[in-house]
C-alpha positions as CSV (number, residue, x, y, z in Angstrom):
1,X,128.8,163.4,76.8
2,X,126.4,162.9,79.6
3,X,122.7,163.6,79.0
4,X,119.8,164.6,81.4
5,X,115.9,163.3,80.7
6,X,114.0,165.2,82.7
7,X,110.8,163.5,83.8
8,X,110.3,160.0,84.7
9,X,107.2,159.5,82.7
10,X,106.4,156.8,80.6
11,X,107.9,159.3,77.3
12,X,110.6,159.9,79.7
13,X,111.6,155.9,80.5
14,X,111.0,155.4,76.8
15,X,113.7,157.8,75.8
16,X,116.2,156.2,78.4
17,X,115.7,152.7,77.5
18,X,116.5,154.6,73.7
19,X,119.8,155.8,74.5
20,X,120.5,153.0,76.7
21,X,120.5,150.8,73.7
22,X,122.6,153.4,71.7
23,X,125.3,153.4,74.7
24,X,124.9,157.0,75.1
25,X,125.4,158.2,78.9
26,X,122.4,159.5,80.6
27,X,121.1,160.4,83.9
28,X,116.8,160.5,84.2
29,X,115.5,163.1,87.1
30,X,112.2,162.6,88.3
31,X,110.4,164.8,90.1
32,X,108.7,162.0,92.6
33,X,110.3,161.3,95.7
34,X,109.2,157.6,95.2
35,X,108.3,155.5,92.6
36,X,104.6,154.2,93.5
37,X,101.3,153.2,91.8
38,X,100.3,156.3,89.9
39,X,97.7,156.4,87.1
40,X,95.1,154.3,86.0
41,X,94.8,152.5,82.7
42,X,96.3,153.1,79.9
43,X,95.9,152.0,76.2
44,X,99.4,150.7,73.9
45,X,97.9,150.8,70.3
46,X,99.8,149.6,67.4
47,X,102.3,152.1,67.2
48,X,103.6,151.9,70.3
49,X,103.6,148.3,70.8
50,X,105.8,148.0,67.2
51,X,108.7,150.3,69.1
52,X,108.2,148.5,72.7
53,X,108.4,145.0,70.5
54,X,111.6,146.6,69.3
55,X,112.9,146.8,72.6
56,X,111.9,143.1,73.4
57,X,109.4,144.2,76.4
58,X,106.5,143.2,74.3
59,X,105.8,139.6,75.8
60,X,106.4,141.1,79.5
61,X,103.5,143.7,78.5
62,X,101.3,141.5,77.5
63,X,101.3,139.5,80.5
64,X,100.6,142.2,82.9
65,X,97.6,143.4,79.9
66,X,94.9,142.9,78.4
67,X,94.2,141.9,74.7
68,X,92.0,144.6,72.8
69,X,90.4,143.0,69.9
70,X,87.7,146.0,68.7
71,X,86.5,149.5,69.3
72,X,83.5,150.3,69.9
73,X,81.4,153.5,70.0
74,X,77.6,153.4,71.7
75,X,74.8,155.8,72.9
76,X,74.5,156.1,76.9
77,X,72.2,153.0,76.6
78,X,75.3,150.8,75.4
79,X,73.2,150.9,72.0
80,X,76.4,150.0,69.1
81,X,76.6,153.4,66.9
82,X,80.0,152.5,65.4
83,X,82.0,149.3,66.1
84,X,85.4,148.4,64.5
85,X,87.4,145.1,64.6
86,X,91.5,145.7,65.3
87,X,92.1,142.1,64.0
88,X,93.3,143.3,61.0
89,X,96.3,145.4,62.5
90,X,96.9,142.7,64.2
91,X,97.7,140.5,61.3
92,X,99.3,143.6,59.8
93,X,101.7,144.7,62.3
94,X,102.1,140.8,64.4
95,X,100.9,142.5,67.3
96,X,98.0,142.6,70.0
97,X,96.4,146.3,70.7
98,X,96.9,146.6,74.5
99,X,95.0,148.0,77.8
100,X,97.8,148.2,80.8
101,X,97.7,149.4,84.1
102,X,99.7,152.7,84.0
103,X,101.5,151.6,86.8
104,X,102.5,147.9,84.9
105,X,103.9,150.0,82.1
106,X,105.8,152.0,84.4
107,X,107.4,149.1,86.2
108,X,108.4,147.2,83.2
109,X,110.1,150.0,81.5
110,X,111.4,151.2,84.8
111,X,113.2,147.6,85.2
112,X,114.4,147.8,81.6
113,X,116.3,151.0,82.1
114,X,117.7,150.0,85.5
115,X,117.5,152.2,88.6
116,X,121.0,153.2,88.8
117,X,120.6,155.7,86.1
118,X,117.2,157.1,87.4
119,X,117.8,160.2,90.4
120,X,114.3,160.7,92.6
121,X,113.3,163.7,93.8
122,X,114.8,165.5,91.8
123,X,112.5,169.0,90.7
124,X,113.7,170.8,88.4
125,X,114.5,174.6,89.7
126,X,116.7,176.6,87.0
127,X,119.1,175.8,83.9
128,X,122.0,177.8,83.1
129,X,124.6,177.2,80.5
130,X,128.2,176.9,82.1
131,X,130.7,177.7,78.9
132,X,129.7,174.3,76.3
133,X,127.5,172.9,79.1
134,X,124.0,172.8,81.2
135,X,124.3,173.1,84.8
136,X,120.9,171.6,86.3
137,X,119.6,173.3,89.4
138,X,116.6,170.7,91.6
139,X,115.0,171.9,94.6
140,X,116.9,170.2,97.0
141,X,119.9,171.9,96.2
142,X,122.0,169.5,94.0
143,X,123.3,170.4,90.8
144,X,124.7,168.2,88.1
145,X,126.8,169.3,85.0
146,X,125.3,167.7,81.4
147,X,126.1,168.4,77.6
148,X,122.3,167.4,76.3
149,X,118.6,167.8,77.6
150,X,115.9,165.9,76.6
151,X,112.8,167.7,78.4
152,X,110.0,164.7,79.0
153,X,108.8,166.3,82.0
154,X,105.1,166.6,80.8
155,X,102.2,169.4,80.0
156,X,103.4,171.5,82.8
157,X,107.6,170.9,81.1
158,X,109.6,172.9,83.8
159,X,112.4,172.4,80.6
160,X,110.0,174.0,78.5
161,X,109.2,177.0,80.6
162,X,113.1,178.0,81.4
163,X,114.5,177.4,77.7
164,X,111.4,177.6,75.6
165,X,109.1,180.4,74.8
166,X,105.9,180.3,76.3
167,X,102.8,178.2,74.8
168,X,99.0,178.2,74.8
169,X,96.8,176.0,77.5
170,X,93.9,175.5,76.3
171,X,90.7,174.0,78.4
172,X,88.1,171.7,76.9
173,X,85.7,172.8,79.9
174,X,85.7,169.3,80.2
175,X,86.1,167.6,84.0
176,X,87.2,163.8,84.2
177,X,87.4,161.2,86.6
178,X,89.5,158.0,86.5
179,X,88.6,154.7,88.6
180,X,90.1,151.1,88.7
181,X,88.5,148.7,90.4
182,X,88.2,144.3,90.7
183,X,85.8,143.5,88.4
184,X,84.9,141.0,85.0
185,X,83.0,142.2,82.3
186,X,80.4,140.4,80.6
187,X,82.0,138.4,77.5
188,X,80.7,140.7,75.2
189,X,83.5,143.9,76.2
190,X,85.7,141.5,77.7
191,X,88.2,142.5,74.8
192,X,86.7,146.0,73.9
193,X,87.9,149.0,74.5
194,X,83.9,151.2,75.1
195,X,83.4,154.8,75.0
196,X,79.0,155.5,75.9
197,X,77.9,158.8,74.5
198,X,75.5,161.1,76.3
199,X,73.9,164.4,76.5
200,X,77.3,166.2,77.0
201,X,78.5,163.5,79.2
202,X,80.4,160.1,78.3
203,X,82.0,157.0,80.1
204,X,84.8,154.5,78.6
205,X,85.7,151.3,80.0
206,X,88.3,148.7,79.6
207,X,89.0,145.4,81.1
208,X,93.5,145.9,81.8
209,X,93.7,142.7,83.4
210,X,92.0,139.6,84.3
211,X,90.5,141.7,87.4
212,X,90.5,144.9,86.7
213,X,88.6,147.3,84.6
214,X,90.0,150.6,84.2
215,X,87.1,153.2,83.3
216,X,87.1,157.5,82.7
217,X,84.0,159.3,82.7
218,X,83.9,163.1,81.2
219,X,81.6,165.8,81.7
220,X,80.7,168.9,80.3
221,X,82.0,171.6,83.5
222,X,78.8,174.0,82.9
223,X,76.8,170.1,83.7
224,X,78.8,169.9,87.4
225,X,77.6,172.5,90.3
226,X,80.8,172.8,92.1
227,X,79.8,174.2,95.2
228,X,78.1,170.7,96.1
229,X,79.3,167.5,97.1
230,X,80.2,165.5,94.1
231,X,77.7,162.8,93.4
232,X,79.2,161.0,90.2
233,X,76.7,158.6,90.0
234,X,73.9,160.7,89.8
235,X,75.5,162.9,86.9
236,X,75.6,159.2,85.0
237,X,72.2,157.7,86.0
238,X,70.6,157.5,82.8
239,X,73.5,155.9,81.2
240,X,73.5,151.8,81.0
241,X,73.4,149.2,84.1
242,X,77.4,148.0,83.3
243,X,78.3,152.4,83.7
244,X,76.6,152.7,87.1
245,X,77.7,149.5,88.3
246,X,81.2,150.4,87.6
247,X,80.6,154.5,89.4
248,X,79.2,152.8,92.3
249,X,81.5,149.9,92.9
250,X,84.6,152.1,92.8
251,X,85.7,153.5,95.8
252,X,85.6,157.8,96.5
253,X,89.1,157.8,97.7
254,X,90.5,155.7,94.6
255,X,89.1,158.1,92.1
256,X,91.4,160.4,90.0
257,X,89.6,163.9,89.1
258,X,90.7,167.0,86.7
259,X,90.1,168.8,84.1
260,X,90.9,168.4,80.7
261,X,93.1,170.6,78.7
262,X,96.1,170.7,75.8
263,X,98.5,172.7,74.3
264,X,97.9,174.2,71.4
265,X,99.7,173.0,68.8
266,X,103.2,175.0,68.6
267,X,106.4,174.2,66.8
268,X,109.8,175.4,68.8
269,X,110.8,172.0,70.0
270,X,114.2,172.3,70.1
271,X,117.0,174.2,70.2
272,X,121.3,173.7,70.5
273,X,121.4,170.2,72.1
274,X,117.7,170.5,74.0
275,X,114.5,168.9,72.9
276,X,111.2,168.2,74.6
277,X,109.2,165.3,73.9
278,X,106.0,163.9,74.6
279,X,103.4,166.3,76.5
280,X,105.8,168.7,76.8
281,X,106.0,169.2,73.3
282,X,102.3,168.3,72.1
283,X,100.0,167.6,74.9
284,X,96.8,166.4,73.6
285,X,93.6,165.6,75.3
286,X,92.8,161.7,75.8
287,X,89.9,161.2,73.6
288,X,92.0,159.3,70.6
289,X,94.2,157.6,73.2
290,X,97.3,158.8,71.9
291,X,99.0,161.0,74.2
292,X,101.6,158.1,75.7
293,X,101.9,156.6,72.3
294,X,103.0,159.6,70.8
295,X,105.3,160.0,73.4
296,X,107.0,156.4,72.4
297,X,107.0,157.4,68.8
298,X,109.3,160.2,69.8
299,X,111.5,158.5,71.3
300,X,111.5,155.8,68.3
301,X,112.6,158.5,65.5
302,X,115.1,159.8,68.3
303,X,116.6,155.9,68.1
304,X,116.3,155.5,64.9
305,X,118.4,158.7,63.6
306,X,120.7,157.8,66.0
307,X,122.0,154.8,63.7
308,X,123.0,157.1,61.5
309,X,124.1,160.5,63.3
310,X,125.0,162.1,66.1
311,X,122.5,162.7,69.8
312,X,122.5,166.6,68.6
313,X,122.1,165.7,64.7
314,X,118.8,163.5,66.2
315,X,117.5,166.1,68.3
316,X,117.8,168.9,65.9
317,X,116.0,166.5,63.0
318,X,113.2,164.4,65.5
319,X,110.9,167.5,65.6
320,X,110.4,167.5,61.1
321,X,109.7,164.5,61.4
322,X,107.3,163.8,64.6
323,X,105.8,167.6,64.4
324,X,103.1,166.3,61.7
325,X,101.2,163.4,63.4
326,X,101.6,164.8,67.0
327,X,99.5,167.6,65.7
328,X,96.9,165.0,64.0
329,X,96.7,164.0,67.0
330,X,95.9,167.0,68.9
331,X,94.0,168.8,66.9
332,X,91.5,165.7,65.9
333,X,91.5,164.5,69.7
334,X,90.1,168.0,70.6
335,X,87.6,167.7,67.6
336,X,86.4,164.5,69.0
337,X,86.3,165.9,72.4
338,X,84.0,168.7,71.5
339,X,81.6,165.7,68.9
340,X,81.1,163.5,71.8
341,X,79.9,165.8,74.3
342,X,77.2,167.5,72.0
343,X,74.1,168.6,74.2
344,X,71.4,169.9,71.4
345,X,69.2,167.2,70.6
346,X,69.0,168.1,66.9
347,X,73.2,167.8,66.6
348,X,73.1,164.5,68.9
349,X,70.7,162.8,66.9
350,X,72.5,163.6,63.6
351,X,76.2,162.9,65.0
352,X,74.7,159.0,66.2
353,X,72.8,158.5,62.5
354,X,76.2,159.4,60.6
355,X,78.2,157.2,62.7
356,X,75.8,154.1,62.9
357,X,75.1,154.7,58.9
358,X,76.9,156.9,57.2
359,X,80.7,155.6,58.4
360,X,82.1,152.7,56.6
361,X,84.8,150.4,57.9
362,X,87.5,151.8,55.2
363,X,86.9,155.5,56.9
364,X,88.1,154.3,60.5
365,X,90.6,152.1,59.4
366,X,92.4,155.0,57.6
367,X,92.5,156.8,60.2
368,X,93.8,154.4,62.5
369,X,96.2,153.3,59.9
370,X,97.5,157.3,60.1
371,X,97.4,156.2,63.9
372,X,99.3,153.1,63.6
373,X,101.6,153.6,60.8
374,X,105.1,154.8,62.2
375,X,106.6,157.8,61.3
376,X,109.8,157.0,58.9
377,X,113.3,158.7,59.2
378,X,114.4,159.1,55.5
């Protein structure tokens, strides 16, 4: 048996550090020439610091993090409309909620798994079967010979479009930038993770270390003329002191811009002895801050049916199981997209008087229990 991960992601490492534990031979191809820091901040809820705990990375995570104690939901003004303590998952579950530097994650689970099963620049170029196997074709004309694939290699899955039929992109008409930079928030959101709520418009931020704060601010595309030099700023003036500080103080040529988009939800995840996982099975936009949990939850039901059957037994069962929250997942993130970046007055004023008085604690802690609460392999 020899298996090939294809896609060096965080759902990709995940995996490896799965099988690696299982003693089941694998090789992970990444795409990158290098590994370097990529990314910006990241959030590990509940659900995936129970499977990383598993693992025993947990205590290396949380010194390279960032403790999130509450959530917190606020007009453009930093005005609370709907705040939400995490304590009690904490208690729950014996863990802390998490804000990481992408590229922390990365390293840690990179170092777990050991280089000398991860290949670099490696792109994937064709598959073709070769009588019971997979010969793997890269760009830079190497091949290798492999009886499994597990395709993690993202929204774009290279996996996905060769073996797979094809799926659905779907654009929020949503553009996002991403920005680390040094800085200490006030003691307040020190240990908040803070989304601000405009007029079609919104900005989160997170402190992921003691110096940094990782932040993303979204806007509606119709809001951005695109023929003009980008003035971020400017599209966020009216929004609190704290927002524009954080625009201004981070440096052009360290921002991250794109759009946002998904897949719409589909369910041919798998077929004889190849799976995808993570975005390249249910990409979701980032609004619940999901996407990379989801991804270690798949490779947690892949584990844990492997205690009790074969790599191709797991792979053909994984997708039952996972295919049901993924899509919560996708389907409410795009809801929440689409709340959050309202622009009629009438609809904005109403969305901010249900959530600051109409949404009782016992409403978001169900659905972060859905969230938080693993899925189970019966």
């Amino acid at each position: 048996m020899q298996v090939a991960i294809v896609g060096g992601g965080i759902g990709g490492l995940t995996t490896a550090l799965v099988l690696k534990n299982a003693n089941i031979p694998f090789t992970l191809y990444e795409a990158a020439s290098e590994i370097r820091q990529v990314g910006a901040g990241i959030i590990l809820a509940s659900n995936a610091m129970q499977v990383l705990a598993m693992y025993g990375i947990d205590q290396l995570l949380y010194s390279k993090g960032h403790r999130i104690e509450n959530m917190l939901i606020t007009d453009a003004g930093l005005g609370t409309l709907s705040q939400f303590s995490l304590k009690g998952f904490e208690q729950q579950y014996g863990l802390q909620n998490l804000a990481i530097h992408r590229a922390h994650l990365h390293e840690i689970l990179w170092k777990e798994v050991g280089g000398q099963q991860i290949k670099l620049n490696k792109r994937l170029h064709s598959v073709s079967r070769n009588g019971t196997n997979f010969e793997l074709s890269f760009e830079d004309g190497s091949t290798s010979l492999v009886t499994h694939i597990i395709g993690a290699d993202g929204i774009k899955s290279k996996v996905r479009e060769l073996l797979f039929p094809a799926v659905q992109y779907r654009s929020a008409k949503q553009l996002c930038w991403r920005g680390v930079l040094n800085y200490e928030l006030p003691a307040s959101y020190k240990h908040g993770a803070i989304e601000a709520w405009g007029k079609g418009k919104r900005m989160g931020f997170v402190q992921i270390n003691e110096q940094e704060v990782y932040w993303y601010a979204v806007i509606n595309e119709d809001m951005v003329v695109t023929d003009q030099p980008m003035d971020l700023p400017a599209l966020f003036r009216e929004f609190h002191p704290i927002v524009m500080d954080l625009l201004d103080q981070t440096s052009p040529d360290k921002l991250i811009r794109g759009p946002l988009y998904d897949i719409q939800p589909f369910t041919t995840w798998n077929q004889s002895r190849v799976c995808l996982l993570g975005d390249a099975a249910h990409a979701t936009t980032p609004n619940l801050g999901q996407g990379a949990c989801q991804a270690i939850e798949d490779a947690f039901v892949l584990g844990e049916l492997l205690k009790t059957g074969t790599l191709e037994q797991a792979m053909k069962r994984y997708p039952a199981i996972r295919m049901r929250k993924a899509h919560y997942v996708v389907n409410t993130s795009w809801q929440l997209g689409k709340i959050s970046h309202l622009t009629n007055p009438v609809g904005m004023g109403l969305r901010n008087f249900v959530l600051k008085y109409l949404t009782p604690d016992f409403v978001n802690r169900r659905q972060l229990d859905k969230l938080f609460k693993l899925d189970t392999v019966n």
